[in-house]
C-alpha positions as a printed Julia matrix, in Angstrom:
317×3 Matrix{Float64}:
   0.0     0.0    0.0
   1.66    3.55  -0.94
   1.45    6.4    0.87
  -0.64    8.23  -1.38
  -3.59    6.17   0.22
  -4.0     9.26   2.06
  -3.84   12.64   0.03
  -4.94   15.05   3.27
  -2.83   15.03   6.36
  -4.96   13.56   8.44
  -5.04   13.94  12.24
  -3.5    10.87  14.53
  -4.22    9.96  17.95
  -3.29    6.92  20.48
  -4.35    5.44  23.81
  -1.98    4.41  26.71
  -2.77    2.58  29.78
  -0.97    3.24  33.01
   1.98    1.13  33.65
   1.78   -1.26  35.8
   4.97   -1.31  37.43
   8.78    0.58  37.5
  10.17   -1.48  34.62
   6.93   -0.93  32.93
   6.78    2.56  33.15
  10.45    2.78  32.13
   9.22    1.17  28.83
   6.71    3.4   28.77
   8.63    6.52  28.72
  10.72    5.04  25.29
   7.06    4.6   23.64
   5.67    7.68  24.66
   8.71    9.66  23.18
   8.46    7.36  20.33
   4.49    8.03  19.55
   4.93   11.98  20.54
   7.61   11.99  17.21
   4.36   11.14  14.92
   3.26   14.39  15.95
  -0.45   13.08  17.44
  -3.21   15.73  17.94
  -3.4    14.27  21.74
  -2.42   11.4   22.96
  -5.53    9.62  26.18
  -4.23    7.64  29.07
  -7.2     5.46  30.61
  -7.4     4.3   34.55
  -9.42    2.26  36.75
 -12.09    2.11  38.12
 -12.17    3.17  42.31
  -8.62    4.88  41.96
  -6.65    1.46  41.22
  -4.72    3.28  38.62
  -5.05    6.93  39.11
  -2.06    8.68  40.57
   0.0     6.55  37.97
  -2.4     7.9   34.94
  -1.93   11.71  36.21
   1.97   10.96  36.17
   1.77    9.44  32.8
  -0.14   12.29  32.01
   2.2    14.99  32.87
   4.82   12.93  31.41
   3.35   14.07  28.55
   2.41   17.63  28.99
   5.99   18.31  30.13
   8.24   16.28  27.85
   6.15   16.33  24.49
   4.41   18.66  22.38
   1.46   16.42  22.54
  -1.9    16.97  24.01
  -2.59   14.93  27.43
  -5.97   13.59  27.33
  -7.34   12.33  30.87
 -10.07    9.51  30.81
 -12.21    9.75  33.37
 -15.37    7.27  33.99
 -18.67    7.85  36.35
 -18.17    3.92  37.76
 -16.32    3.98  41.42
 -16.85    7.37  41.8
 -19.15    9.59  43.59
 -19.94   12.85  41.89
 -17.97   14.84  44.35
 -15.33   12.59  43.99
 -15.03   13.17  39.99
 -15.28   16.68  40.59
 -12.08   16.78  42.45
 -10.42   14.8   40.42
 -11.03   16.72  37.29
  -9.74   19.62  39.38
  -6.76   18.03  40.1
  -6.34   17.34  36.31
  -6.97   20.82  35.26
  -4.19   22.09  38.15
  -1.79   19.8   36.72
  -2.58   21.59  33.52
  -4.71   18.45  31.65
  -7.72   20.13  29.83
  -8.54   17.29  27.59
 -10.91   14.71  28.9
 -12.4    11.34  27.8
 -15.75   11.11  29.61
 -17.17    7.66  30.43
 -19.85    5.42  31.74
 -17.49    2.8   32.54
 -18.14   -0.8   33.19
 -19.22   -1.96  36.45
 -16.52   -4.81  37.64
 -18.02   -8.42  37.54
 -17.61   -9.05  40.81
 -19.65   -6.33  41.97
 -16.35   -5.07  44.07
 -16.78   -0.91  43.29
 -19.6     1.32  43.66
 -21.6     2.17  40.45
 -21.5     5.93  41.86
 -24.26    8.86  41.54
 -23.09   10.03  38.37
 -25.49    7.6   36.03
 -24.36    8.16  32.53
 -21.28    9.41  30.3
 -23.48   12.93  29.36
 -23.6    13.7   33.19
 -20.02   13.48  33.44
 -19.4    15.63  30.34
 -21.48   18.72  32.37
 -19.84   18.11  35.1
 -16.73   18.52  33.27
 -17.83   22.03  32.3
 -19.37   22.76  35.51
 -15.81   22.43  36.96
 -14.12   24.41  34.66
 -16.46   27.56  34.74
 -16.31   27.14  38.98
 -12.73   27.03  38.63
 -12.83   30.65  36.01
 -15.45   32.78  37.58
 -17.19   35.35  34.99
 -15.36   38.49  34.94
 -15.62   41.67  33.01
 -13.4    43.25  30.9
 -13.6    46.77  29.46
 -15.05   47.85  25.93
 -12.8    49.35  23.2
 -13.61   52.93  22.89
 -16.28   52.99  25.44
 -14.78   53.91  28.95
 -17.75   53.41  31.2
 -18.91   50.08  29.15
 -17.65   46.76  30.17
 -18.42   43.42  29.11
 -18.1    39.77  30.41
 -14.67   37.76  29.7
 -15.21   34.55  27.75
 -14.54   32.15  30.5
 -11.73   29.22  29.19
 -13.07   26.04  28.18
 -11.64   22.42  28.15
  -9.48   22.1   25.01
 -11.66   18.44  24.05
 -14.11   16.48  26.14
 -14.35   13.57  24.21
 -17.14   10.81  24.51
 -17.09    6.84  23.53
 -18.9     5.83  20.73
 -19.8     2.14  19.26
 -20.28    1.22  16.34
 -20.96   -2.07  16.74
 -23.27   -1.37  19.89
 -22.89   -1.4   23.52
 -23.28   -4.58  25.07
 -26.4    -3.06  27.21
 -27.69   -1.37  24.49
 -31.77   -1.85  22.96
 -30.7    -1.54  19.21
 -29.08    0.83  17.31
 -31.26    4.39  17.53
 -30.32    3.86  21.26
 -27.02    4.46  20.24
 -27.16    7.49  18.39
 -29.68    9.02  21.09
 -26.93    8.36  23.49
 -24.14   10.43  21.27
 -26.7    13.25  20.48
 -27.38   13.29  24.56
 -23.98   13.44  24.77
 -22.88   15.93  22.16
 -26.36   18.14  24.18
 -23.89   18.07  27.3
 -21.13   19.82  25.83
 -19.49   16.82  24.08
 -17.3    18.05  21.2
 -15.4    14.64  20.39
 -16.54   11.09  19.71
 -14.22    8.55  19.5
 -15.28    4.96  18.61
 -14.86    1.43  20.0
 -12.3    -0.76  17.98
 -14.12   -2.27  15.06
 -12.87   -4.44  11.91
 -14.83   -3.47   8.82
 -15.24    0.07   7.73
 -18.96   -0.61   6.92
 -19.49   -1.1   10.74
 -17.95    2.52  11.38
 -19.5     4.6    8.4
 -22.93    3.19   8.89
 -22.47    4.18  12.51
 -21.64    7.61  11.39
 -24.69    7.65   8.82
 -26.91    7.3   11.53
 -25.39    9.52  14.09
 -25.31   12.08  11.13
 -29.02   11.78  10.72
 -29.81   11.74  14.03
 -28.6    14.93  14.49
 -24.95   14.49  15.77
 -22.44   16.92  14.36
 -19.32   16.5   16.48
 -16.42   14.8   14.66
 -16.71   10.75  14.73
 -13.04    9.37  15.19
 -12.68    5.54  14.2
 -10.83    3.83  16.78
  -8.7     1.16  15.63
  -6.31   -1.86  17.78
  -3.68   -3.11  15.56
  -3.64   -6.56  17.47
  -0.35   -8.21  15.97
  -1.21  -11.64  17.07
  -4.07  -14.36  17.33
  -4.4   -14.92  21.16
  -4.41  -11.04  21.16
  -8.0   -11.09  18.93
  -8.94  -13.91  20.95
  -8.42  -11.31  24.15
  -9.88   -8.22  22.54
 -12.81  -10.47  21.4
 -13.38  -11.64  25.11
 -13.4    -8.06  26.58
 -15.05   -5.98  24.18
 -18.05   -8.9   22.16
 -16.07   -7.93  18.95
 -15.9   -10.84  16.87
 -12.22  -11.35  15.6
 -12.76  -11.03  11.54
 -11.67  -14.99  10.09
  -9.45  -13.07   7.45
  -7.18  -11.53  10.01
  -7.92  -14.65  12.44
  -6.59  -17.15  10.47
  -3.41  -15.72   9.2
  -1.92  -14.85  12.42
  -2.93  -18.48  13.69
  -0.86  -20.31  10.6
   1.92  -17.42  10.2
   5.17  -19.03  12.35
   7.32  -15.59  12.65
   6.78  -12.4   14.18
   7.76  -10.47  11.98
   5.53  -12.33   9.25
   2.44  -11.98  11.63
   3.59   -8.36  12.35
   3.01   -7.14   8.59
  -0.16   -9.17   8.08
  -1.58   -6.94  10.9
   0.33   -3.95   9.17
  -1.74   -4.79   5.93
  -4.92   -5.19   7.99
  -5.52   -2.01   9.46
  -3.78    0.15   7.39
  -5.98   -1.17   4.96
  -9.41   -1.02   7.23
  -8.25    2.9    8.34
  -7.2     3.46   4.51
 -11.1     2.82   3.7
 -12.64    4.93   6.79
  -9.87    7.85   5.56
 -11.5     7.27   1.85
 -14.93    7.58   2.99
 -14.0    10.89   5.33
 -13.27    9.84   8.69
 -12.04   13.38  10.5
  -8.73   11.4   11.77
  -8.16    8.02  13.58
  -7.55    7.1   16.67
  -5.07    3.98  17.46
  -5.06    2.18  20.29
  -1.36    1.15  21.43
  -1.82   -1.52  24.26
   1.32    0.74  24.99
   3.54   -0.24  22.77
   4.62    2.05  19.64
   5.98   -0.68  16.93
   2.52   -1.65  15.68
   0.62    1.64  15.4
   3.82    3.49  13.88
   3.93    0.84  11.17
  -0.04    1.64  10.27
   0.5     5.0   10.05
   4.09    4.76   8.5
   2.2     1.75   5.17
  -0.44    5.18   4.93
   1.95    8.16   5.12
   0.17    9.74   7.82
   3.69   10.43   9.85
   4.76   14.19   9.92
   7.83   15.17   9.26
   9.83   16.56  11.71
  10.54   20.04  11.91
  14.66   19.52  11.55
  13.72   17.71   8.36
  11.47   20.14   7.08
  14.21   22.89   7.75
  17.26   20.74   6.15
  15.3    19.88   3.17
């Protein structure tokens, strides 16, 4: 596939997980620098539910905002915590300087271990979010050009992106797809101005989504979320967790291929092909999840071009 796949420079974006230990993190810190060099829009670090993971995401986080260029973006999910709770920790993020947020339901743990919290759905979250921000910058007035006695009010700063989850393929508790799209446009109401989508494997199953959404009123971009899983027991995983079937023609080929590096192209081909198509048909950008490690997304984006150059090169040339 040649780089010419893609004509438009088309935004990039990835999603990181906190590590899980020293060693871990230490890895971390090499892939981070690695994926900040592909000069991503923003780059979202998830956590867990009940706090398990969150002083490791904000330090991930500001990893980020002080060693890259790169915009941190902070998930944050309405499952463990109370609504006072999320409030202070989106202050906290927005005092470390993180004004990016992925805003979600979350899934409740199956052995009933955390508290569902008060705050009952993704779009409730989302005004919080802004609710936060406009407590935390008070209205204030500022003085009218030419007009000495005459003041008006200051636009009050807004978070950069609150981003929402979208699926394509539906959410496991949905009632059928208008549910979906009702949920987006409730979201998108709250002050949404992102959607990113659940991993999916045919690009039907994400522009149909975004045919719907369109005509159900949503407006905000629709960014295809893709998981270049290199390896068959990695689909079986992603398959187990998320209800997405693992697509037979990706399936099979990792099962019989005996090398990595011969199961690490066939992936390459895969997606780049699957986000070639959603780029085709308009998708705004994509959006690659990295189970935190740089190879595999960097080789999607590197078969479709979609790599910027770096500003030393650009200078030299």
């Amino acid at each position: 596939m040649e780089s010419d796949t893609a004509p438009r420079r088309v935004p990039v974006s990835f999603e990181l997980y906190p590590p899980r230990s020293d060693a871990a993190a230490i890895a971390l810190g090499r892939s981070i620098d690695r994926l900040a060099d592909a000069d991503p829009s923003f780059i979202s670090v998830t956590f867990g539910a009940g706090g398990s993971t969150r002083d490791r995401s904000l330090t991930v986080l500001s990893y980020i905002l002080e060693n890259t260029r790169v915009e941190p973006m902070a998930h944050l999910t309405c499952i463990g915590s109370s609504a006072e709770e999320a409030n202070q920790l989106v202050r906290r993020f927005l005092d470390a300087g993180i004004t990016s947020f992925l805003a979600l339901r979350g899934d409740p743990p199956t052995d009933g271990s955390a508290d569902v919290g008060d705050l009952r759905s993704a779009a409730e979250l989302v005004q919080l979010i802004h609710r936060v921000q406009q407590e935390r910058e008070p209205f204030t007035e500022q003085p009218m050009p030419g007009q000495p006695r005459a003041s008006r009010l200051r636009a009050r700063p807004r978070p950069e992106r609150v981003a929402v989850a979208a699926f394509p393929s539906g959410h496991p508790d949905s009632r059928g797809p208008q549910q979906e799209v009702d949920a987006l446009l409730a979201k998108q109401v709250a002050g949404a101005n992102l959607a990113i989508t659940q991993l999916f494997y045919r690009a039907d199953d994400y522009l149909d989504f975004v045919e719907r959404a369109r005509a159900g009123g949503v407006t905000i971009d629709i960014l295809p979320g893709i998981m270049p899983a290199t390896s068959a027991a990695r689909l079986r995983r992603i398959a187990e967790l998320t209800g997405e079937k693992s697509p037979d023609d990706l399936l099979i080929p990792l099962e019989i291929e005996p090398t990595d590096e011969g199961r690490a192209e066939i992936a390459t081909e895969f997606f780049a092909s699957l986000a070639a198509d959603v780029i085709a048909a308009g998708a705004p950008g994509l959006h690659l999840y990295t189970l935190n490690k740089h190879e595999a997304v960097l080789a999607v984006i590197d078969r479709l071009g979609l790599r910027a150059i770096p500003a030393t090169s650009q200078e030299n040339a």
